[in-house]
N, C-alpha and C positions, 0 to 999 in steps of 0.2 A: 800410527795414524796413516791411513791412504786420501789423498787429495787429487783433483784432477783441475785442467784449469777451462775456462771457456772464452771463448770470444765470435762475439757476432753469433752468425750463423752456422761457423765452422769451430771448432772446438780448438782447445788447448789441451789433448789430453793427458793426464796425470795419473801415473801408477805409483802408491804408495806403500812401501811393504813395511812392517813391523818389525822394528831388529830392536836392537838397545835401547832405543827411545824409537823417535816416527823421524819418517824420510817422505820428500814432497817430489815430485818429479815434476816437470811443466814441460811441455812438448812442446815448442810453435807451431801453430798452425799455417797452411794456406791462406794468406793474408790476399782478400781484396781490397783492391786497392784504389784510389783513395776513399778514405772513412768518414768523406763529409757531406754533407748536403751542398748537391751541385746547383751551381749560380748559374751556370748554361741550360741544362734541365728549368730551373726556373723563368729564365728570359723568353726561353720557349715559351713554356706556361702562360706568361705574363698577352703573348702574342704578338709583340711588334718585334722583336725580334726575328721570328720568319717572316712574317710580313714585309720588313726591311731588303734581307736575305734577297725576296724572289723580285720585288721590285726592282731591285738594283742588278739581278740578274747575275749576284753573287753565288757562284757555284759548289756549295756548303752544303753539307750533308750529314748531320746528327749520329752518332755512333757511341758506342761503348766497345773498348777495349779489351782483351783477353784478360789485361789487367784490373779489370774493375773500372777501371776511367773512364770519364765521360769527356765527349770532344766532338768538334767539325772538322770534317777533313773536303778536300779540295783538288778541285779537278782544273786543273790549268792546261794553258797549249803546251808549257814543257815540264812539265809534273803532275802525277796521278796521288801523288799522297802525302802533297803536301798537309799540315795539320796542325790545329790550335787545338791543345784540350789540357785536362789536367793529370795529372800525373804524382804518383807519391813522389815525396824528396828526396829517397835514394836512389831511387830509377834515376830521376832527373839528371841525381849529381853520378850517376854509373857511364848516364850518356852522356855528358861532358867531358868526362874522364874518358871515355873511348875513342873523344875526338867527332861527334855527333853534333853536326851545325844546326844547334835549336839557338833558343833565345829565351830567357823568363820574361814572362811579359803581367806578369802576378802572383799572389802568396796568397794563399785562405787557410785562416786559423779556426778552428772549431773544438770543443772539448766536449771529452763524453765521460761518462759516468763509468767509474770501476768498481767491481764488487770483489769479497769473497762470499762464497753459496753454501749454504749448509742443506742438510734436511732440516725438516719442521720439528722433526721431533730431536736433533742432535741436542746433548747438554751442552756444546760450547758457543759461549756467547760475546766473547772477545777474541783480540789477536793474541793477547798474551795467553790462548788458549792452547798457540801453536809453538808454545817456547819448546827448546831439548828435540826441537827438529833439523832432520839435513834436507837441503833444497838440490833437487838436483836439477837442469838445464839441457836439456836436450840440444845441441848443437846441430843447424843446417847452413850448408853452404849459401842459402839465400840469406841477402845483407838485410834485407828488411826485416826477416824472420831475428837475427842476429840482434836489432836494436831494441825489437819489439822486446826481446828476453833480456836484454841488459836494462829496459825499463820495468817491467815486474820483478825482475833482482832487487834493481835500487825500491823502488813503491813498496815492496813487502818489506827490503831491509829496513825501511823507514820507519814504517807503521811498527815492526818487532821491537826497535830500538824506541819507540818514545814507551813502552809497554816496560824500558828497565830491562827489557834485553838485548845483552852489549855484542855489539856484529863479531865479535870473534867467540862467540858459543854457536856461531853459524856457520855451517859448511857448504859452500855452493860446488857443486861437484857437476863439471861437463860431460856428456854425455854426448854420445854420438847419435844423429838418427839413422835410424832401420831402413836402408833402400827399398825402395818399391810398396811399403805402407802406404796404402791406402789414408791418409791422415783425414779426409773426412767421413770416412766412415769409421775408424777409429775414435775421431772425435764422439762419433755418435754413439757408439760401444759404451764408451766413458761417461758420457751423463747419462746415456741407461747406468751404468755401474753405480754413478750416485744416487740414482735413483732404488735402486735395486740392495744400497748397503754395502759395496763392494768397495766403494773409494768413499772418503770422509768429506770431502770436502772440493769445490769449485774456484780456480780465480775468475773470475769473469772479468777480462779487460774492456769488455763491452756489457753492462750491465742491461739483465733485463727488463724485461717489463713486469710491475708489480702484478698484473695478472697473467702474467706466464707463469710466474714464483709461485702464485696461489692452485696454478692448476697443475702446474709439476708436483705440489708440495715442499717447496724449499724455502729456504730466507736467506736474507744478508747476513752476513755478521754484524753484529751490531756496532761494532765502530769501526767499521773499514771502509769508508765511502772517500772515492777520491775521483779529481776531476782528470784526467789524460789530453792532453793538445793534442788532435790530428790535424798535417798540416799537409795541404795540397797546393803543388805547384803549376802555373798554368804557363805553358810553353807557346814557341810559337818554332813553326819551321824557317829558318833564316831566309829561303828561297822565296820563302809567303812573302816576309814581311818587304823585301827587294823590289818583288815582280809588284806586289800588290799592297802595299801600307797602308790604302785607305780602305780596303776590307777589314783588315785586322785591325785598325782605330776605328771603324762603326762597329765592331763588334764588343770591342773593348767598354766604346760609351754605353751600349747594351747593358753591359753584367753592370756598369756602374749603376744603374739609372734601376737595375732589377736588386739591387743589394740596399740602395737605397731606400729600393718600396717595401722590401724586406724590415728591413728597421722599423718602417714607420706602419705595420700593418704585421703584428705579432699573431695573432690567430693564424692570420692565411699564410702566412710564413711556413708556422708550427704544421700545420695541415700539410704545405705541399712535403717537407721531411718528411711527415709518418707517411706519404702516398710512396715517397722516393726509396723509404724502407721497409716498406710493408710492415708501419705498426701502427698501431689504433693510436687516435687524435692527441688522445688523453694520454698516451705513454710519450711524448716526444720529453717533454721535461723530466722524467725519470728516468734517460736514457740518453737524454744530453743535459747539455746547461740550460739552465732556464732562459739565458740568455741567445739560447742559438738567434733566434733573430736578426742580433744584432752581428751575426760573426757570418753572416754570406759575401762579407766583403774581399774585393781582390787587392788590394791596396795593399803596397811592399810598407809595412808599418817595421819600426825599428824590432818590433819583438816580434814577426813572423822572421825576418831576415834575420835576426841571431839566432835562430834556432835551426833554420836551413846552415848558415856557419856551423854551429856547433854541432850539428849533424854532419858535416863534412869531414871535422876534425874527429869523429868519432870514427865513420870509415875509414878515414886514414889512418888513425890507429889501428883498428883491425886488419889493415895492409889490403883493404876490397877495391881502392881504387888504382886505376892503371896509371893513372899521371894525376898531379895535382892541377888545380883551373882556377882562374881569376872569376870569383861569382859576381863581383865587380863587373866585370867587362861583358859575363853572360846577360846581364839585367841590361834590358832595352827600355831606359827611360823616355826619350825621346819618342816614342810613338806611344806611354801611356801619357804625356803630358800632352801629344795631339788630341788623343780621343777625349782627355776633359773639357779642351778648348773646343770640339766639337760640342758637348753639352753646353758650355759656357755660350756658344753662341746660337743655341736654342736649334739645333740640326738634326736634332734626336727626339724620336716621340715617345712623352712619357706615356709607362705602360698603365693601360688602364684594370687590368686583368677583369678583364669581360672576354666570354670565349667567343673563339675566335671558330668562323666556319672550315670545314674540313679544306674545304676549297681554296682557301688562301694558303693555303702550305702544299695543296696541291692539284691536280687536273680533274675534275668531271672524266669517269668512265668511260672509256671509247663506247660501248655497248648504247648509253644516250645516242649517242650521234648512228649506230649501225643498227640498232635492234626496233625498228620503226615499220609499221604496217606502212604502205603506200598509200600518199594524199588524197585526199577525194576530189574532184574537179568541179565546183560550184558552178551554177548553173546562169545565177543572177541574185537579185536584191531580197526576194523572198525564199529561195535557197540559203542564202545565207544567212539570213534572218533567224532562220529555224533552226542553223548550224550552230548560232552564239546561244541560242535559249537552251540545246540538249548540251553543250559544254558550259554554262552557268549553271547549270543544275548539278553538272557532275562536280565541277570543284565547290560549287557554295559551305557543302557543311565540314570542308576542311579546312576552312579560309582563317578562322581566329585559331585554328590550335596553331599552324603554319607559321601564323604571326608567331603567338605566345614561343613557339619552339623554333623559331627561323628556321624552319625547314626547307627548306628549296623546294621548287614545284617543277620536281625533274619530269614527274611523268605526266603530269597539267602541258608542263611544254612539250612534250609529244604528244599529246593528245589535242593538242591546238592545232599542230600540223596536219595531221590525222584528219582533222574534221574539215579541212581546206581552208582554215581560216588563214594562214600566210597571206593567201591568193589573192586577196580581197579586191585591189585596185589593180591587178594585172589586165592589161587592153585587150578586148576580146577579138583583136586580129592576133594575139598570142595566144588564146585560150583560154583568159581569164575571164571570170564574170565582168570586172568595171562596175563594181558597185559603186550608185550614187555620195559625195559626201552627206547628204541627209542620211543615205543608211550606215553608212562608217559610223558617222557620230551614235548613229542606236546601236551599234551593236559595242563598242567602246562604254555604252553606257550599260548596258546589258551584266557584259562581265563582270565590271568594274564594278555593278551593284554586286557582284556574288563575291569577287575577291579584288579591292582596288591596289594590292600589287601588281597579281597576274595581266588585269587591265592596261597598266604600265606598259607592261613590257614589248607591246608590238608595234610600240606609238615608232620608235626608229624605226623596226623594220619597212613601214608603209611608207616611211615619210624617206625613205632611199627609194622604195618601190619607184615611187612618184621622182627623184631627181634623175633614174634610168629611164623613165617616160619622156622628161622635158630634154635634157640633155643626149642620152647617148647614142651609139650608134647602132645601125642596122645591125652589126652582130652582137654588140653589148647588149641589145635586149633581146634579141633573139636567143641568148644565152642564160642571160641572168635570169629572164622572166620564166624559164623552161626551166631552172635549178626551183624556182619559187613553186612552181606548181607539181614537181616531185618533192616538195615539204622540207628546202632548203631555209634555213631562218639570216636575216640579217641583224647585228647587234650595231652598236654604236663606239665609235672612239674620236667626238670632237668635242669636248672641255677640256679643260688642262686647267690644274694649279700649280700655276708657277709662283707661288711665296712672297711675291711681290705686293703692295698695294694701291698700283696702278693701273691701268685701261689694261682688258685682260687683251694678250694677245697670243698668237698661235706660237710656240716655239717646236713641234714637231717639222720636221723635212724633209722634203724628198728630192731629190737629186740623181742627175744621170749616172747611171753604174761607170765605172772608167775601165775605156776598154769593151765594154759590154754590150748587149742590146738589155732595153731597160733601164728600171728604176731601183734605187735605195733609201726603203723608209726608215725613220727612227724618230725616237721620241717617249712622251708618257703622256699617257690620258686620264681621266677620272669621269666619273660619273656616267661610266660606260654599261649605262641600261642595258640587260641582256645580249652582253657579251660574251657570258659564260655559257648560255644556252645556244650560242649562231652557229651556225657552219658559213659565215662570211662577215667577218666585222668591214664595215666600212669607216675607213679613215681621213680627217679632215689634217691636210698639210699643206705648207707655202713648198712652194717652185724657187729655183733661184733669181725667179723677177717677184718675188712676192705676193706672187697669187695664189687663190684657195685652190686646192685638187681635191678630189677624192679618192683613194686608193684603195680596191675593194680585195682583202685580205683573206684567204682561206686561215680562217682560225687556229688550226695546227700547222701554218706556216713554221719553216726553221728564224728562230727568231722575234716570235710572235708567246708570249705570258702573259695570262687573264689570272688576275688574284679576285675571289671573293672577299675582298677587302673591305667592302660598303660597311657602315656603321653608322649610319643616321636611326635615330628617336622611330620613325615611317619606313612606310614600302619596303619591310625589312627584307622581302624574299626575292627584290627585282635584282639581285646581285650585280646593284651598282658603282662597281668599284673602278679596279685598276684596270687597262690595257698596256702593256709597257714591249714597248718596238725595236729591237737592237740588230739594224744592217738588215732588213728583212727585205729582200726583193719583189719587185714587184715589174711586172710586164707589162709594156704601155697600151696591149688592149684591156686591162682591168684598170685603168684609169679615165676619173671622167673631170672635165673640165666644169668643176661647180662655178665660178664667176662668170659665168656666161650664162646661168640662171635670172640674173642678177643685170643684165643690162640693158634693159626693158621693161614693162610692165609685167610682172607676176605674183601668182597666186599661190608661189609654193610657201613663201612662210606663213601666210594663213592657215593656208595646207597643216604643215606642222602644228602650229600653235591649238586647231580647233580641237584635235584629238586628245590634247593635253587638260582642256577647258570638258570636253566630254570622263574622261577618266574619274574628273571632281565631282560632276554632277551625277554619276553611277555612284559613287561614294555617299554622297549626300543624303541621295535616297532611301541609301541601304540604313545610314545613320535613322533619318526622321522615323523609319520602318519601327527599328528595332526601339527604338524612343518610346512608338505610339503602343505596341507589343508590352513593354514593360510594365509602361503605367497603365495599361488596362489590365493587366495579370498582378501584380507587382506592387506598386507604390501605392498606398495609402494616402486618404485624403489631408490634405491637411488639415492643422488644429482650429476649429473655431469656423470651417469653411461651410459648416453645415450639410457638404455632399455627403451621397453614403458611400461613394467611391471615388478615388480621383481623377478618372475620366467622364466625371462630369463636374469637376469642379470650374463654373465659366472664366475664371481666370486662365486654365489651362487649356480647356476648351480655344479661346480667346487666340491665346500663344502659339499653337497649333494652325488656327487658320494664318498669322501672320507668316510663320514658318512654310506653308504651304502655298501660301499666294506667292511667296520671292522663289520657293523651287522654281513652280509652276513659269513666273516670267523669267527665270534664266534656264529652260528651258525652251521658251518659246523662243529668246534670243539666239539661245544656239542652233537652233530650227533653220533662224532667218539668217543665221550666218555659213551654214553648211548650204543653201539654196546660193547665195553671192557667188560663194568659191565656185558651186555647179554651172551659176551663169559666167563666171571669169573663163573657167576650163573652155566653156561653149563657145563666148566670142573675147577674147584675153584682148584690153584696150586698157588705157589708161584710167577709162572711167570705174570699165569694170574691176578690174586688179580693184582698185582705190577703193569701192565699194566692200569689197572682200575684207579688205586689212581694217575697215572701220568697223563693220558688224565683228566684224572676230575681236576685233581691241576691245570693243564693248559687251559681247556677249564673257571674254574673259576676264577684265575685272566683275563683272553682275556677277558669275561664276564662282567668284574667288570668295569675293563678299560674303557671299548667301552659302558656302559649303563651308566656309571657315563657323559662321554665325552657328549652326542645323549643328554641325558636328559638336559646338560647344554644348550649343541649347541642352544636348539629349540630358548632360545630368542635372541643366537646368529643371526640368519638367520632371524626368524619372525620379530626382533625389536623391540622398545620400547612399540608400543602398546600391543603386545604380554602380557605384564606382568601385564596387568589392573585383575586384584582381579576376573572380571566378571568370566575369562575364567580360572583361577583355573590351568593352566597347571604347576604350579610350585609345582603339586602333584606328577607329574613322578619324577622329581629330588630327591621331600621329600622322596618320596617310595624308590628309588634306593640307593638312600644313607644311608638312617639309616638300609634298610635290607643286604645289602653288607657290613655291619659291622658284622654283625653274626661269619664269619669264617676271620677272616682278608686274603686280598689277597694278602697281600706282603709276607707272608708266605709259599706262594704258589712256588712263585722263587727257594726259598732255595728250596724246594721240589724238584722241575722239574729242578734245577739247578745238583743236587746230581745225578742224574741219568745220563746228558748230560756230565758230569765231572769225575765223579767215577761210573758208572752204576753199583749205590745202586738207590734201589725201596726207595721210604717211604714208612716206615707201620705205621701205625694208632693205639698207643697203649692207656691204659684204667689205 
């Protein structure tokens, strides 16, 4: 009898030749290494794991090893390679034995499926098929290969002996290997050979897949199925865990908190192994445990660590290790009992495994920010007018798939620039038209009917435009407003969640360079609307007297990471996520003193606020549109209503005008509120400011009201088919809703209450 053996994707090949009885040879293969489903790969997966990584400005970088391993390796100020990954359990225990400063910082246990392979058509159907055979073992100087062959020794001696045949009618005979073999193409030799008739039989210490078997034409034996433990150990570089402990315990709470989601969500588990080993869905269970699921844990459990012992004591038998080592003293408890108290004290975001944008793990294309026709220079209020209608039209009919697919709207935001819409309220002693607030708010309302993300995302930029108007100097805007009108974009970086649930307040800073000229920013922001698309984020930070600055930031500053991070229900493509600032300097002419906006009568947070109030009501309309479109094409009258159609059933009829009449006056309000702001600008007093901030208070709650009501209504009216997935309308609602959370509008009342009651203005303080 001739036998060959397999494993994985590299073979075990087996020459069996015919003498007295049959001889089995097993070759060890090229083992890669480790043979389990990686919990790093998965936390990736999961997302928050990078997420984390770049937030925190942890300098980790995803790899695989020559060895098979998978790991993050790190770039410090006095080590380039430093590195946490996993690694087989004799490498590990070779580098300890060499005197190699790692650390075990986890064990992952996983079992796979072992076969023997026959052909389809062979007569044998048991193991007792292979009695009156000598086994012979190919010997290589690698210790891995060495353990792997002392376990298919013992696993076949096993299985031959409960068959009634007794292990000394077996002859295990060493065998040296052949230098310079090729051994995976040899492997591949060899199941052609089974294939082909030449050798009898396969071990497969990695069993295949039932439809590989079917399209090779092979089978199992029929009673040789066994389960094999592969065990991967995850290290850490000593120097890491020294310099930097609290990297290596967030990363550590990572794998916990992804082994966990593991267990508790078996399908998606199952899926991400067959992506990890290139097998179909449906084979992970015949090719591991049914339970892999449960076994992506890192967790030093008594029975992964006596098998690392007893793997120890197996090398040292075989004399492979150069000194013996305390696995004792290698295991770094101490930083895995951190990172659970990190979980424990809710520090760690469970993963949700929703995919994550390209852009959070990494940068937007320089080619966005270089590959740019030159701005066009708007002329005035009807140039510009005619500029928002030919760029509504161009992104309108990609606005719900961009939803559906959060696709970014990389070339929408060059093409905004393009069209001079940046420009908009640039003073036309700089060049810029200075279009009215009445026409800002149509054209806000304009886009934002064709796509109420992209609508979004220029509301910072204009609303800086305007604090380099009121605030800066002869050269700060002679500069900024000259970058704005070559189609330089501004983003935003002043919220922050600080974790707390107390009066939010600024924790970013900026402070004198020491020694230096200049400043030193640092800090984290959120909800930093078109950040990722600026070439200049503007920053809101405290001085060391506690006042607000703003720090206006070249976005590929040293020190300056934009994650696309955002993950709100709305405005899914305004990528408003992170800005995270670490020592990023900044020069005191790109700094403007924003509290001093602030100590008089003004109009600029009306300013901000109307655009925000126009974004909804472009939204709104596009909503009532697409409503009125449906159910004239679409919905069916109702039962009993006697229409022949359901735009004419007067009930709906009815509902429509109510709909239409509240656009119509939060419309008109916002009309008469972008006219206040125009007269505040024209003669800025106390009456006027105070006039401004009321219409605005009141046109933004009537706003909020009436686009929240219109976006619901739509499946009121259209009906139940209305809500099939195809048609995505349930984006106006998402968009309305999460961006009318920005300024709350019930806030708004008290405002406009104070005035109608006690005629006190609000002022808008800092």
């Amino acid at each position: 009898m001739r036998i060959a053996a397999l494993s994985n994707t590299r073979y075990i090949s087996i020459n069996l030749k015919r003498r007295k009885g049959m001889s089995i040879k097993i070759e060890a293969p090229p083992v890669v290494e480790p043979e389990v489903a990686d919990v790093i790969g998965l936390a990736y997966e999961l997302g928050e794991l990078p997420l984390d990584l770049r937030r925190r400005g942890i300098p980790a970088i995803r790899y695989a090893s020559a060895y098979g391993s998978s790991g993050l390796r790190f770039s410090t100020s006095t080590a380039a390679d430093y590195t946490l990954q996993f690694e087989s359990p004799a490498r590990v225990l070779r580098r300890l034995s060499s005197g190699e400063d790692i650390r075990i910082v986890g064990l992952t246990l996983q079992y796979r499926r072992e076969s023997i392979l026959i052909r389809s058509e062979s007569p044998f159907r048991t193991v007792a098929d292979l009695k009156n055979t000598k086994l012979n073992i190919t010997y290589s100087g690698n210790p891995d290969e060495v353990i792997r062959i002392r376990e298919a020794k013992k696993n076949l001696d096993a299985a031959l002996m409960r068959t009634g045949i007794s292990s000394d009618r077996l002859n295990w005979l060493e065998l040296h290997h052949t230098e310079g073999v090729d051994d995976l193409n040899a492997g591949r030799r060899e199941l052609q050979a089974l294939l082909l008739g030449k050798v009898d039989a396969v071990y497969a210490s990695n069993a295949l897949t039932e439809q590989t078997r079917q399209l090779l034409g092979v089978r199992e034996l029929e009673d040789y199925i066994s389960y094999n433990p592969a065990v991967a150990v995850l290290t850490a570089s000593s120097g890491l865990i020294v310099e930097h402990p609290e990297w290596v315990e967030r990363i550590l709470a990572h794998l916990f908190l992804a082994s966990n989601w593991a267990s508790e969500n078996h399908g998606e588990a199952h899926r991400f192994a067959a992506k990890q080993f290139g097998l179909p869905e449906e084979a992970v269970e015949s090719v591991f445990s049914e339970h892999l699921y449960k076994q992506f844990g890192t967790a030093v459990t008594d029975d992964n660590w006596n098998r690392l012992v007893h793997l120890q004591k197996e090398l040292q038998s075989l004399d492979l290790l150069k000194q013996n080592v305390s696995l004792d003293d290698a295991l770094d408890q101490a930083i895995i009992q951190r990172a659970q108290s990190l979980l424990d004290g809710g520090q760690i975001e469970i993963p949700q495994n929703e995919p994550i944008s390209q852009y959070a793990e990494s940068d937007l294309p320089d080619s966005f920010f270089t590959d740019r026709q030159p701005a066009r220079i708007l002329t005035g209020d009807e140039d510009a007018l005619e500029a928002a209608r030919t760029f509504a039209e161009e992104i309108r009919p990609g606005a719900s798939e961009r939803d559906r697919r959060r696709k970014l709207p990389l070339w929408e935001m060059k093409r905004l620039a393009e069209l001079g819409l940046l420009g908009l309220v640039v003073p036309k002693a700089y060049g810029g038209p200075d279009v009215s607030t009445r026409t800002l708010v149509e054209i806000f309302k304009i886009i934002s009917h064709a796509d109420g993300s992209i609508g979004q995302i220029p509301q910072n930029h204009h609303f800086f435009l305007k604090s380099i108007e009121l605030i800066g100097s002869e050269e700060q805007k002679s500069f900024f407003f000259s970058e704005v009108l070559k189609g330089a974009q501004f983003g935003n970086a002043l919220a922050e969640r600080s974790g707390n649930k107390g009066e939010k307040r600024i924790l970013t800073s900026i402070r004198k360079s020491g020694g230096e000229e200049g400043y030193e920013l640092s800090g984290s922001k959120y909800y930093s609307t078109g950040a990722l698309y600026s070439h200049w984020i503007p920053v809101t930070a405290l001085d060391e007297d506690e006042k607000r600055l703003t720090a206006f930031v070249p976005r590929h500053a040293s020190g300056v990471t934009v994650l696309d991070d955002w993950s709100g229900i709305g405005q899914r493509t305004t990528a408003s996520g992170s800005v995270v600032l670490r020592e990023v300097k900044v020069p005191e002419r790109d700094l403007f003193q924003h509290w001093k906006i602030f100590e008089g009568p003004q109009y600029f947070s009306a300013f901000g606020q109307i655009m925000h109030a126009a974004v909804d009501i472009g939204i709104a309309k596009a909503a009532l549109e697409d409503a009125a479109l449906f159910v004239r094409e679409r919905t069916r009258p109702a039962y009993g209503s006697g229409a022949t159609s359901a735009s004419e059933e007067p009930d709906l009829i009815r509902r429509f005008g109510e709909l239409g009449i509240r656009l119509q006056a939060a419309e008109a309000l916002l009309d008469r509120a972008a006219d206040a702001i125009d007269a505040a600008k024209k003669d800025l007093n106390a009456e006027t400011a105070g006039q401004a901030a009321l219409t605005v208070d009141s046109a933004k709650w009537l706003v909020t009201e009436t686009a929240i009501e219109i976006t619901n209504a739509l499946f009121e009216v259209a009906g139940t088919s209305s809500m099939d997935r195809k048609y995505n309308y349930d984006r106006h609602w998402r968009n309305v809703r999460i961006h009318t959370l920005h300024d709350p509008a019930r806030l708004k009342l008290h405002n406009v209450g104070k005035w109608f009651l006690n005629g006190v203005y609000h002022e808008f303080k800092i």
